[in-house]
KOLMARPA-745618 format. One line per 8 residues: number of its first residue (from 1); for each residue x, y, z of N, C-alpha, C, O. Coordinates in steps of 0.2 Angstrom, whole numbers. Last residue first. Layout:
! residues N
NUM = X/Y/Z/X/Y/Z/X/Y/Z/X/Y/Z ~ ...
END
This chain:
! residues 350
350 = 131/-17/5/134/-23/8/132/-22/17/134/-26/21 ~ 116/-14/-5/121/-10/1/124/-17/4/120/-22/6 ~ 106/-16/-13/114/-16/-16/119/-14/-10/125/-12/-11 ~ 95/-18/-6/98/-22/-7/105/-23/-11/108/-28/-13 ~ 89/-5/2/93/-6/-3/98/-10/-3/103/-9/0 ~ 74/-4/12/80/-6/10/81/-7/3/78/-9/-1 ~ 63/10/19/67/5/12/72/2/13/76/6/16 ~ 48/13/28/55/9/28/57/8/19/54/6/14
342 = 39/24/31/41/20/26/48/19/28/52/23/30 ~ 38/28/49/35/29/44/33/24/37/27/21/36 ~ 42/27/65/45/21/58/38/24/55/32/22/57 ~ 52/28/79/47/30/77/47/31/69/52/34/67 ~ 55/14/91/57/20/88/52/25/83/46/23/84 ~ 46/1/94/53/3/97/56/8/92/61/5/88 ~ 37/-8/92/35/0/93/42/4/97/42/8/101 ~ 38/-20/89/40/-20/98/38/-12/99/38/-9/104
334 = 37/-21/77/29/-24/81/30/-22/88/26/-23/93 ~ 46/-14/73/44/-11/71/36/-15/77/32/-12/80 ~ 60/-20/79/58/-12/81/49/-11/79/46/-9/84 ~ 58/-31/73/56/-33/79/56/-25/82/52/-24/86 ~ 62/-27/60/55/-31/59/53/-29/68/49/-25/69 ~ 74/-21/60/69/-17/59/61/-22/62/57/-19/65 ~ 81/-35/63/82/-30/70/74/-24/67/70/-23/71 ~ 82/-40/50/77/-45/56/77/-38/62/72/-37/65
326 = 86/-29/45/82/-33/41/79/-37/48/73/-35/50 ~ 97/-25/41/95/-24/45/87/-27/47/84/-25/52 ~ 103/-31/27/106/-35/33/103/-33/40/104/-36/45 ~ 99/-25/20/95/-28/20/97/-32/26/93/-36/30 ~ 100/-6/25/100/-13/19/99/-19/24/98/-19/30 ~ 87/9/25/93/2/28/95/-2/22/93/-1/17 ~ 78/20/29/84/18/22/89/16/26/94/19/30 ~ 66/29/34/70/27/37/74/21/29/70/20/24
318 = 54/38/32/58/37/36/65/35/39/69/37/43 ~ 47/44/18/53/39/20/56/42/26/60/46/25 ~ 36/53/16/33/48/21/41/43/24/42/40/30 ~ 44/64/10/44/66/16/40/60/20/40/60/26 ~ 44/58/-3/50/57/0/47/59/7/48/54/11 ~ 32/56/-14/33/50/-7/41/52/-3/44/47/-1 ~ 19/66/-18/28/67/-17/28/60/-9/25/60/-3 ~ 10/67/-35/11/62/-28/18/62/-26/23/61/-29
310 = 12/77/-41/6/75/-37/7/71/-31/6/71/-25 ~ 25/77/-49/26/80/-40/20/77/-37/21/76/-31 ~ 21/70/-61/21/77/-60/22/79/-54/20/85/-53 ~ 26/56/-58/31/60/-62/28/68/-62/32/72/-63 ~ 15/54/-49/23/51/-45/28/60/-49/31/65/-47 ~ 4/54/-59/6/58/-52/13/59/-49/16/65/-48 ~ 9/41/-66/11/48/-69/9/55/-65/12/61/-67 ~ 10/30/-59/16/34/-61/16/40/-64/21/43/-65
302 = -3/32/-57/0/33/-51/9/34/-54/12/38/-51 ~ -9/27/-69/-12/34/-64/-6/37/-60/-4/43/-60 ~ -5/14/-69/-2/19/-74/-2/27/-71/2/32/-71 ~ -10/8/-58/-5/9/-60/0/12/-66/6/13/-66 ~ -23/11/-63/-21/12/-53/-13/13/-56/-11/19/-57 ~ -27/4/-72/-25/10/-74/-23/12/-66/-20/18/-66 ~ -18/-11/-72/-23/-8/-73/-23/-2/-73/-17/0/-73 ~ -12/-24/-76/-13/-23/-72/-19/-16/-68/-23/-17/-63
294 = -27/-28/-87/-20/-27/-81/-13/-26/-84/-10/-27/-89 ~ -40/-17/-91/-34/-24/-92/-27/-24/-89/-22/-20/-89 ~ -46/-20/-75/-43/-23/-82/-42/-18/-86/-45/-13/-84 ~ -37/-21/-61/-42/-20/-64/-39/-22/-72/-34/-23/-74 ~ -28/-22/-43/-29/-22/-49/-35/-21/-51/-39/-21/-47 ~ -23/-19/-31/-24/-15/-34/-25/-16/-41/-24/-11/-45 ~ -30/-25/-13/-24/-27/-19/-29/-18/-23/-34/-14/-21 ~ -48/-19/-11/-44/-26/-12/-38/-27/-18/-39/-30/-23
286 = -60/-11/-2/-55/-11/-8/-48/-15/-4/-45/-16/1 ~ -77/-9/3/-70/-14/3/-67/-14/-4/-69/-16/-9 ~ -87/3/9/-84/-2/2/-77/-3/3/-72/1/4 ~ -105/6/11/-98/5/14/-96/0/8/-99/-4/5 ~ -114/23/11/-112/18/7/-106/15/9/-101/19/10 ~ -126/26/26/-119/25/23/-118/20/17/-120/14/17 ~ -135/32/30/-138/26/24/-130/27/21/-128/29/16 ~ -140/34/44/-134/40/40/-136/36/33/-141/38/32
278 = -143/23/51/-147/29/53/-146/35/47/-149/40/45 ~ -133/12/47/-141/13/46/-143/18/46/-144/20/41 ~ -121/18/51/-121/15/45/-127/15/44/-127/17/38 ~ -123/22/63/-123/29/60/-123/25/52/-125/28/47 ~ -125/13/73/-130/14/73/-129/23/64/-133/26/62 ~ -110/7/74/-115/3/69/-122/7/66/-124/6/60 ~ -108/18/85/-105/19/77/-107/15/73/-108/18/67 ~ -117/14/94/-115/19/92/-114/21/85/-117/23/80
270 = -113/1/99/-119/3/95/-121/9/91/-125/10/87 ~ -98/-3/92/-101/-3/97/-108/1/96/-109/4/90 ~ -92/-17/86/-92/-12/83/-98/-10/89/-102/-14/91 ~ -75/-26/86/-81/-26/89/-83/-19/89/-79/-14/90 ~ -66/-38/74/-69/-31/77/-75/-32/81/-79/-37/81 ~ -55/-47/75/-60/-45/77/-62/-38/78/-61/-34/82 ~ -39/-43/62/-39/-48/70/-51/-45/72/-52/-41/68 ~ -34/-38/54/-31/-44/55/-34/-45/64/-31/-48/69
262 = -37/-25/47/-35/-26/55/-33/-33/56/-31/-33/62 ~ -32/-17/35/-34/-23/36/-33/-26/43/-29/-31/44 ~ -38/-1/27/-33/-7/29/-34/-12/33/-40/-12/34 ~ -46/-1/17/-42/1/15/-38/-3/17/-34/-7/14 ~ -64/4/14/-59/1/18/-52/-2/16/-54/-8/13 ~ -74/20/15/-70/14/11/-64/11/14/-59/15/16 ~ -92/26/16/-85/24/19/-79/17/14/-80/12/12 ~ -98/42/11/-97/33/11/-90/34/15/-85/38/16
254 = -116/46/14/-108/49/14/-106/42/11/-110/38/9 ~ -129/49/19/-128/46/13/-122/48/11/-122/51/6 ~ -123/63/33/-128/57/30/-128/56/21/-126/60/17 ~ -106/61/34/-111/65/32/-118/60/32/-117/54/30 ~ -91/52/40/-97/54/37/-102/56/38/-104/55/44 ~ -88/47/55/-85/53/50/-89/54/44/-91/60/45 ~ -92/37/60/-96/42/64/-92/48/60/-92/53/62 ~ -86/23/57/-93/24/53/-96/32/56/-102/34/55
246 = -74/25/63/-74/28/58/-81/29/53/-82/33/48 ~ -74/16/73/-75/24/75/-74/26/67/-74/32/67 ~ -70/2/68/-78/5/71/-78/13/71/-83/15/68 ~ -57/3/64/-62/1/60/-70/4/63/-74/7/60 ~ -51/9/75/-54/15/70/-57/12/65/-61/15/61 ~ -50/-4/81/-55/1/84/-56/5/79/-62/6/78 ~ -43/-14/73/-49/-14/75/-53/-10/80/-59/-12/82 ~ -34/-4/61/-35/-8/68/-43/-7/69/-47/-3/67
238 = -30/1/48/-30/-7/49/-30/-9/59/-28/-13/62 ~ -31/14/45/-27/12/49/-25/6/50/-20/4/53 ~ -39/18/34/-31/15/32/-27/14/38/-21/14/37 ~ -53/23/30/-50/19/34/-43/15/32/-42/9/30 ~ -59/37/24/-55/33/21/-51/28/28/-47/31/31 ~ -76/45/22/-69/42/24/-66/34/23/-69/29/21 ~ -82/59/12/-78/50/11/-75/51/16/-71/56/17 ~ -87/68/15/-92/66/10/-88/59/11/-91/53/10
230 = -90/71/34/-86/71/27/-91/68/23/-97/66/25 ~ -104/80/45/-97/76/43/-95/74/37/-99/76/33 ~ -110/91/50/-114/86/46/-108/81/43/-110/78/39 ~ -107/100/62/-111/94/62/-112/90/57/-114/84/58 ~ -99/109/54/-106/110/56/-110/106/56/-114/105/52 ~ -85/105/52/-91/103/47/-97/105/48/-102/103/44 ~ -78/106/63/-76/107/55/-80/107/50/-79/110/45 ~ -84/98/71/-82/104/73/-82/108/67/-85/114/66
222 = -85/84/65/-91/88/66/-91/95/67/-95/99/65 ~ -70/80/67/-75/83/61/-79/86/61/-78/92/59 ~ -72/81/81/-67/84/81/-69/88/71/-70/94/70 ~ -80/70/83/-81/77/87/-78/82/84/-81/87/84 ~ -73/59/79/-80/63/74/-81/69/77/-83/73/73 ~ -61/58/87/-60/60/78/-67/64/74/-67/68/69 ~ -61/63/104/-66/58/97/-66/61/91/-71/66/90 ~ -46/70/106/-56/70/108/-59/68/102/-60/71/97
214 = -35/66/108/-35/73/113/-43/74/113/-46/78/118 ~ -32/55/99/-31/55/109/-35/61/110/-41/60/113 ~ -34/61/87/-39/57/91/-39/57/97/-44/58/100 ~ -29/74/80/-26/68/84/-32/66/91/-33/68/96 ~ -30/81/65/-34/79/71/-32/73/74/-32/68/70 ~ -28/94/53/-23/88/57/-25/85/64/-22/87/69 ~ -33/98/38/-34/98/45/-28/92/49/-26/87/46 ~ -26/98/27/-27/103/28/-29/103/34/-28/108/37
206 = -11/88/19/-17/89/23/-20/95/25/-15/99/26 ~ -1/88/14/-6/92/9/-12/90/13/-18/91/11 ~ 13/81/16/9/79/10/1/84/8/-1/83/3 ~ 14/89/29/19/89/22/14/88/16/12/92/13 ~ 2/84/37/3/88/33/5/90/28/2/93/24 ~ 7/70/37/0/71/33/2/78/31/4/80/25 ~ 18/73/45/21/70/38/14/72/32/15/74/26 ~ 13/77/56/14/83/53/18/82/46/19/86/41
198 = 7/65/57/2/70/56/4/74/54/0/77/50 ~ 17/57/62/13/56/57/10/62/55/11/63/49 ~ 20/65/75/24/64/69/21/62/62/23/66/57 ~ 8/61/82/10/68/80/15/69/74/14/73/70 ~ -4/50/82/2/51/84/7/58/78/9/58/72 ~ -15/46/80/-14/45/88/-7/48/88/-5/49/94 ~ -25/53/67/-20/48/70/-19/51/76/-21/57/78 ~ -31/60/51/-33/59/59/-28/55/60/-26/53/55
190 = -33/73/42/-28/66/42/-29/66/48/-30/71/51 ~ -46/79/30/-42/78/38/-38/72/38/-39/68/34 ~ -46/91/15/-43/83/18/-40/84/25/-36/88/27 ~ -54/99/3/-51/98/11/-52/91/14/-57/88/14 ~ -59/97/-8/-56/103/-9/-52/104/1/-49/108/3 ~ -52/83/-20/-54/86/-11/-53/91/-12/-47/93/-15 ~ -49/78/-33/-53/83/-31/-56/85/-25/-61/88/-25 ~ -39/67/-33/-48/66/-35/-53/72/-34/-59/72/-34
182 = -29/74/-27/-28/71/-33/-37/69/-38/-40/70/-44 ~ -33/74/-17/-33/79/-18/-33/78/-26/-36/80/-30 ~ -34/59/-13/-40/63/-11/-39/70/-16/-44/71/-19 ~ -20/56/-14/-26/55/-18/-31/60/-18/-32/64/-22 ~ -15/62/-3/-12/65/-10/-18/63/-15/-21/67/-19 ~ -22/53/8/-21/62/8/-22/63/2/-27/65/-1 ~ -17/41/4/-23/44/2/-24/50/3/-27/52/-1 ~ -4/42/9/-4/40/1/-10/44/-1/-10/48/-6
174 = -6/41/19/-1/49/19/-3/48/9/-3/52/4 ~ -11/29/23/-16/36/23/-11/41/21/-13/47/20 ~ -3/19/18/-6/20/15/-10/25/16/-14/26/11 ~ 11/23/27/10/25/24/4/25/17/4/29/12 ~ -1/30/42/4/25/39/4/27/33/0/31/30 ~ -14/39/48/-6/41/45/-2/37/43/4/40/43 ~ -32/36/51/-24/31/51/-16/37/46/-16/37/40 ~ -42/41/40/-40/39/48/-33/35/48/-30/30/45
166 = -44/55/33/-40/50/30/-39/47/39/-36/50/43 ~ -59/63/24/-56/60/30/-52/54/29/-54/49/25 ~ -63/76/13/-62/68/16/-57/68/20/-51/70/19 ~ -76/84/3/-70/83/9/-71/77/12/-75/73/13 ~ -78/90/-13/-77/83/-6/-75/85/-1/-70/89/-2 ~ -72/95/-24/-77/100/-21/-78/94/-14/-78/96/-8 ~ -76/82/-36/-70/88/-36/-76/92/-29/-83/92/-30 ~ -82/67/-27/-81/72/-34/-78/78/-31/-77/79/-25
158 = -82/48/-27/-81/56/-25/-79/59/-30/-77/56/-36 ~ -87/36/-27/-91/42/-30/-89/48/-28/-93/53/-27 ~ -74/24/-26/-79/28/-24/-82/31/-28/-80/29/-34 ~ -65/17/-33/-71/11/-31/-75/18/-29/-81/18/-30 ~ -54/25/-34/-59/22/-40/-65/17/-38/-68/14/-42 ~ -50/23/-22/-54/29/-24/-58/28/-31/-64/30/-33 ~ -44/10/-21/-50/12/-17/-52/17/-19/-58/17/-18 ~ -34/9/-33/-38/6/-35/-45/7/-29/-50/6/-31
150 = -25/21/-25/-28/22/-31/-35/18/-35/-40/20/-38 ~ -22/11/-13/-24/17/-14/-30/20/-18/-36/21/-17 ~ -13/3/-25/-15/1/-18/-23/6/-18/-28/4/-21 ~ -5/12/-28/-11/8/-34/-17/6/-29/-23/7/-29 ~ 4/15/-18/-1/18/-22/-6/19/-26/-10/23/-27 ~ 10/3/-16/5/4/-11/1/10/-14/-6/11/-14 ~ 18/2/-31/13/-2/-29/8/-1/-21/2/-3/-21 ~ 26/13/-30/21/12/-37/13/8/-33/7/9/-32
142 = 37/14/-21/30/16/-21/24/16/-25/18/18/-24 ~ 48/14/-30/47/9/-25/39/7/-22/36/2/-22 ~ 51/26/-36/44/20/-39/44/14/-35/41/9/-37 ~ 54/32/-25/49/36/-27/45/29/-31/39/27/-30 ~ 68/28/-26/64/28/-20/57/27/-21/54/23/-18 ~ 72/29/-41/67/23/-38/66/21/-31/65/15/-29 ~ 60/43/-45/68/39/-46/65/34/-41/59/33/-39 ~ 57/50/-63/51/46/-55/60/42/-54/65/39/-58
134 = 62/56/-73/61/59/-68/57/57/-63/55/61/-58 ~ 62/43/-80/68/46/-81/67/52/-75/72/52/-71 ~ 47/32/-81/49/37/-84/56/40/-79/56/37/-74 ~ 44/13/-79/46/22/-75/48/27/-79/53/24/-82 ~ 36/1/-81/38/4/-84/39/11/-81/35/15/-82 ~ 31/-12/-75/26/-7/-76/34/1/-76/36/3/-71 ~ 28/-31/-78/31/-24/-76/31/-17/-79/31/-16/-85 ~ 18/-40/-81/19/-37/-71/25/-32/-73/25/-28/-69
126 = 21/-45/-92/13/-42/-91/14/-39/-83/9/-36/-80 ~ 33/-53/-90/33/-44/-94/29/-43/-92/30/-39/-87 ~ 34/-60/-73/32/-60/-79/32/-53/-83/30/-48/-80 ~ 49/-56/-62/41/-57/-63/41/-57/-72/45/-56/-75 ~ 61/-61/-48/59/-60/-56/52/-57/-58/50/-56/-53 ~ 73/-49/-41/68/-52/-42/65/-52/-49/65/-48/-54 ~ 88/-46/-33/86/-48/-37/79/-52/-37/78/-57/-33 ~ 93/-44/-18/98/-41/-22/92/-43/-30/92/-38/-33
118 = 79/-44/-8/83/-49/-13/87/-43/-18/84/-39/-21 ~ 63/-42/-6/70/-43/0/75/-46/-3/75/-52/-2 ~ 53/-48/-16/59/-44/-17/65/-40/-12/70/-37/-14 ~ 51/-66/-17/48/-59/-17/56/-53/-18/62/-55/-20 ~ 46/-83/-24/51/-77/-20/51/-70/-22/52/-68/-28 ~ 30/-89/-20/37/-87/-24/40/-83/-23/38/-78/-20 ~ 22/-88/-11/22/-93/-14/27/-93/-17/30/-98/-18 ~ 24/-73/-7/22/-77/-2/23/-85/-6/26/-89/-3
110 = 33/-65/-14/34/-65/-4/30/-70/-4/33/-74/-1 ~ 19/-60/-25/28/-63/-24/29/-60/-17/27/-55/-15 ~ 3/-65/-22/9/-60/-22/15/-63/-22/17/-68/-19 ~ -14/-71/-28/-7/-70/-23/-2/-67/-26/-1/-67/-32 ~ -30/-76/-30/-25/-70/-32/-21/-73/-26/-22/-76/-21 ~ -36/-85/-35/-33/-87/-34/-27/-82/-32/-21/-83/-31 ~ -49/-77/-38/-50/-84/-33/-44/-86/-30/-45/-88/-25 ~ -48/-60/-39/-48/-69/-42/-48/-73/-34/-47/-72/-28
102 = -51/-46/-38/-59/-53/-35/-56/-58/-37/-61/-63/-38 ~ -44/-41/-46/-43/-40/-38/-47/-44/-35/-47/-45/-29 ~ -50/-42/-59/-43/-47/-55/-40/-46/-50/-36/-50/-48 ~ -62/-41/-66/-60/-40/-61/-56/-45/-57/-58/-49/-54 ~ -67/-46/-80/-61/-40/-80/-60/-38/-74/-58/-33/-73 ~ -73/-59/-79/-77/-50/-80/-72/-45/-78/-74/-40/-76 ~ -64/-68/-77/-68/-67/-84/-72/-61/-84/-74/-59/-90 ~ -61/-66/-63/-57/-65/-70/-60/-65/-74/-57/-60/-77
94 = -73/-71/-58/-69/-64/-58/-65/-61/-63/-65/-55/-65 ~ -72/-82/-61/-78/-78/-63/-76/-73/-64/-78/-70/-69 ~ -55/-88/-65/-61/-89/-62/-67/-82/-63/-66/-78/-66 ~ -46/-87/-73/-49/-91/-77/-57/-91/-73/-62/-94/-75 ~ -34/-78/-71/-36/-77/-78/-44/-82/-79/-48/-81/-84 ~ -26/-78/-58/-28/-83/-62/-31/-84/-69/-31/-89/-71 ~ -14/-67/-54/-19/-69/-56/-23/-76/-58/-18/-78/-60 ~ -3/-61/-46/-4/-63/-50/-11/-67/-49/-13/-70/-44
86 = 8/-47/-40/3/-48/-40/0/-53/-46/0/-50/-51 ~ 15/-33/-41/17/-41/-38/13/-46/-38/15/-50/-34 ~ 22/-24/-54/15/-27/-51/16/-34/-50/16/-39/-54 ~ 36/-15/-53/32/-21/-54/27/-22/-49/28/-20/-43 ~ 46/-3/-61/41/-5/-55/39/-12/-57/41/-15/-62 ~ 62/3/-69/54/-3/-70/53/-2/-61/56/-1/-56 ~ 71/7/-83/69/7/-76/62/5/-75/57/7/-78 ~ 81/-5/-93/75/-2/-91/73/-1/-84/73/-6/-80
78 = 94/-15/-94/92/-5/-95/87/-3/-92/87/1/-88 ~ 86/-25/-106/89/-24/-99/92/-16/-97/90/-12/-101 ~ 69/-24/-111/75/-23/-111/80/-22/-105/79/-18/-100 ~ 51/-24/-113/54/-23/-109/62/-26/-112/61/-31/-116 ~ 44/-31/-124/42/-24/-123/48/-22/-116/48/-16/-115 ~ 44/-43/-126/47/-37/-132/43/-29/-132/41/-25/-136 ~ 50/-61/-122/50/-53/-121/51/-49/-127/55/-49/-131 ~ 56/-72/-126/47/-71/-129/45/-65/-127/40/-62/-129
70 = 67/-74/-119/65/-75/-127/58/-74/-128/56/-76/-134 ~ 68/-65/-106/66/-70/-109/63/-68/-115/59/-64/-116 ~ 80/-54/-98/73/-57/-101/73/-64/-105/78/-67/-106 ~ 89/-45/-85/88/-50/-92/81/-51/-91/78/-50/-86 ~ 89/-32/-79/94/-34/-81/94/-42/-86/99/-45/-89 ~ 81/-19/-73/79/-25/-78/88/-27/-80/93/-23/-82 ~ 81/-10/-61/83/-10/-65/82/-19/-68/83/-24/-65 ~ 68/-6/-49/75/-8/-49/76/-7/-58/73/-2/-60
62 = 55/-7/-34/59/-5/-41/66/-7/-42/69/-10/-38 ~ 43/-12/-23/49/-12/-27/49/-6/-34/45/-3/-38 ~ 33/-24/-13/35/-16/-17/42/-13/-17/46/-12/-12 ~ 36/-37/-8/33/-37/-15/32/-29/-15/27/-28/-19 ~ 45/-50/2/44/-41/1/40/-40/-7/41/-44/-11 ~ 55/-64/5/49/-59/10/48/-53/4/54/-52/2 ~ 56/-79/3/60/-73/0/55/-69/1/49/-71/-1 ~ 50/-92/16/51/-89/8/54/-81/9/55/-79/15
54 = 54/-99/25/60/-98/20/59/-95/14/62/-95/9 ~ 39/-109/19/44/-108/28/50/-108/23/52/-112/18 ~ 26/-101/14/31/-106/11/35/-104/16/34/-98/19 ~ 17/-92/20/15/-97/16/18/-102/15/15/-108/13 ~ 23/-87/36/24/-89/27/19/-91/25/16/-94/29 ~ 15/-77/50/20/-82/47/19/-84/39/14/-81/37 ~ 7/-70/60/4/-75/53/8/-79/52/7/-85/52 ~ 11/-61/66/6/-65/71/6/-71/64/3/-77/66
46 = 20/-51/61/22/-53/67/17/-59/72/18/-60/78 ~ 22/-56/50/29/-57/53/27/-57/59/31/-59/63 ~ 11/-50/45/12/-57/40/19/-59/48/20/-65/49 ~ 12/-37/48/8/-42/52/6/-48/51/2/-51/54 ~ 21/-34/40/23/-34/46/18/-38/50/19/-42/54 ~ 14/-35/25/21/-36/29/23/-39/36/26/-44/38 ~ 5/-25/25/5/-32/27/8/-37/30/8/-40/34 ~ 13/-13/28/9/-15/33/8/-21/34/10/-24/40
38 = 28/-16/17/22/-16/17/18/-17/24/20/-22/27 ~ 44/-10/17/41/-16/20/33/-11/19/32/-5/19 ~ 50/-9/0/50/-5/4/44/-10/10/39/-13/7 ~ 68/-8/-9/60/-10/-8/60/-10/0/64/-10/4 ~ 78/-3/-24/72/-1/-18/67/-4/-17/62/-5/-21 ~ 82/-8/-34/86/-4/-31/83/-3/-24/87/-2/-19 ~ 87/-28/-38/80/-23/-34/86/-14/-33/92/-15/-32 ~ 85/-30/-55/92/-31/-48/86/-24/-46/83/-19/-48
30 = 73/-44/-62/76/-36/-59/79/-35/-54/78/-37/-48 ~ 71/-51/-76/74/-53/-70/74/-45/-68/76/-40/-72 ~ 58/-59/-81/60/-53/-82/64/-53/-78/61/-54/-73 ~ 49/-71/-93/52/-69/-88/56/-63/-89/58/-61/-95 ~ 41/-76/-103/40/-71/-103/43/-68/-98/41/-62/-97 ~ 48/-90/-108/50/-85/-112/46/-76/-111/47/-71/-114 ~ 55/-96/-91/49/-94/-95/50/-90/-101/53/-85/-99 ~ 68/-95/-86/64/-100/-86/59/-99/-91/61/-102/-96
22 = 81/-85/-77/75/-87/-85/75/-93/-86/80/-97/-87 ~ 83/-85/-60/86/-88/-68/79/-88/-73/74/-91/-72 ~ 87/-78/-45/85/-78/-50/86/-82/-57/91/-80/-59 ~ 101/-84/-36/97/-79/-39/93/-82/-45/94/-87/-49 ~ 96/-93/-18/99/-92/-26/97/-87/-29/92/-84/-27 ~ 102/-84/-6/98/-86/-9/100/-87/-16/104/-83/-18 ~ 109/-80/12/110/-80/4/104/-85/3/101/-89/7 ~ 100/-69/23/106/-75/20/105/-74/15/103/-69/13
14 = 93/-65/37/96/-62/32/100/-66/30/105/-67/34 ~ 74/-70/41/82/-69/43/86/-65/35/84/-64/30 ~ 63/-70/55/63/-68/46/74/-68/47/78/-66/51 ~ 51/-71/64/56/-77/62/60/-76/56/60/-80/52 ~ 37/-70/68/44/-67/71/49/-69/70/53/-69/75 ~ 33/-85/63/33/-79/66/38/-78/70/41/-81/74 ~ 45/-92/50/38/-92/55/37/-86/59/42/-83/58 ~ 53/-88/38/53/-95/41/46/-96/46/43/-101/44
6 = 57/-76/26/54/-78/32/52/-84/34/48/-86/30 ~ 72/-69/22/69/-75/20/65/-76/27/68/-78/32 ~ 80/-57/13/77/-59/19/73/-65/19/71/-66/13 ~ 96/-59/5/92/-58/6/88/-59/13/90/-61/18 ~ 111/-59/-7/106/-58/-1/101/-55/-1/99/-51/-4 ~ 114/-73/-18/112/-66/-17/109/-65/-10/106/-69/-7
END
């Protein structure tokens, strides 16, 4: 079958692979219609490299089920399905107190087992999460960065009447716009450096639209806010600057939740440190998307947003490749060589 397969940095290529086969009586095989690259993704490709050299790259998805295993009985071939790529351990502390986002051992299909850049991928039943007839499967491609998402707002105290700040326009901030609304913001800022994004936040339901170059993001709240700044910001840019600039968007006794993942050092300058003590910021790390009983409600939530319009993911899709485009997208994408929101490929495209 075809597929992507990463070897080392900056190293991912487009071949054949075996497909899939039942093995386990809980096994679920699914022919992918849609999968879509992850933030992690790319910064797994462009500084990190495999876990396994040659492993099968991608874990957000949809598709159709096309066999199971003997011990299956809740899923059938026919079925349109998302999957939760994500697996557990069941047995460390965390696990034992219904928190399977905190395992010890958590990992994902792409990195130890093969993922879903792949005409086909497998997962266990308890990982597939079931689409209704009117979510199609661009749309539940997206199940899982929305859980994403979904599982950071369940970790806050926001309440209907909020205002929140979304830093970063990638697709996990265009995700949180929607959330925010969806948890009852009655006003959402989408901040970012770059204008196309912005007017995508829009689309999706932002109500201020603040581009940082033109004057420091909190100035810019504050303006909005009569100095007293948001009830939540939401850091989903994953770099090491708006990790810091982002402690000066909050109100006093506000909170901050983190989202994305900068993969490299912060240095937080005294300014913006000084608003986490001075302000009695609540700050909270949200990690993967699951909870108990899993996979968790992130993911039932989110498909049934998806199915009322609440959550509309076509205006973030950029760009619909197949898979063969596959090593040229990765190198557009760290080389900043064109302007890339959500990527999908469809591995049924020759």
């Amino acid at each position: 079958m075809r597929s992507l397969n990463l070897y080392d940095e900056q190293d991912i290529r487009f071949e054949e692979s075996a497909k899939p086969v039942i093995e386990q009586a809980d096994d679920v095989i699914i022919k992918v219609k849609a999968v879509g690259i992850c933030g992690s993704d790319i910064s797994r490709y462009k500084k990190l490299g495999p876990y396994v050299e040659g492993m099968t790259f991608g874990h957000e998805f949809s598709g159709e089920v096309t066999a199971v295993g003997a011990g299956v009985k809740n899923v059938k071939p026919g079925d349109r399905v998302s999957g939760c790529p994500a697996f557990y351990c069941g047995e460390c502390e965390s696990c034992q107190k219904g928190e399977p986002s905190r395992c010890e051992k958590l990992h994902v299909i792409g990195a130890r087992v093969p993922g879903a850049y792949a005409e086909f991928v497998k997962l266990p039943e308890e990982n597939i999460v079931p689409i209704p007839d009117n979510v199609d499967y661009d749309t539940a491609a997206l199940v899982e960065p929305s859980s994403v998402v979904a599982h950071g707002f369940y970790r806050t105290s926001i309440q209907p009447g909020a205002e929140v700040a979304i830093m970063g326009c990638g697709s996990i901030g265009l995700l949180a716009v929607q959330w925010a609304k969806i948890f009852g913001a009655k006003k959402v800022y989408a901040i970012d450096i770059d204008d196309t994004k912005l007017e995508v936040a829009k689309e999706v339901g932002a109500d201020v639209l603040i581009n940082s170059l033109e004057k420091p993001a909190h100035e810019q709240i504050e303006a909005h806010t009569n100095g007293k700044g948001v009830d939540l910001a939401v850091e989903s840019a994953g770099s090491p600057i708006t990790s810091a600039q982002v402690f000066a968007l909050p109100k006093k006794g506000g909170e901050v939740v983190f989202m994305g993942i900068p993969y490299a050092d912060i240095k937080i300058e005294r300014f913006y440190f000084e608003r986490i003590v001075r302000n009695e910021l609540n700050v909270l790390g949200s990690w993967n998307a699951l909870s108990s009983p899993f996979p968790g409600k992130e993911w039932s939530s989110s498909v049934h947003y998806m199915s009322t319009g609440q959550i509309n993911v076509k205006p973030m899709i950029s760009h619909r490749l197949n898979l063969q485009e596959g090593p040229e997208t990765f190198d557009n994408l760290i080389n900043r060589k064109g302007s890339y929101v959500k990527v999908l490929f469809y591995p049924e495209l020759g």
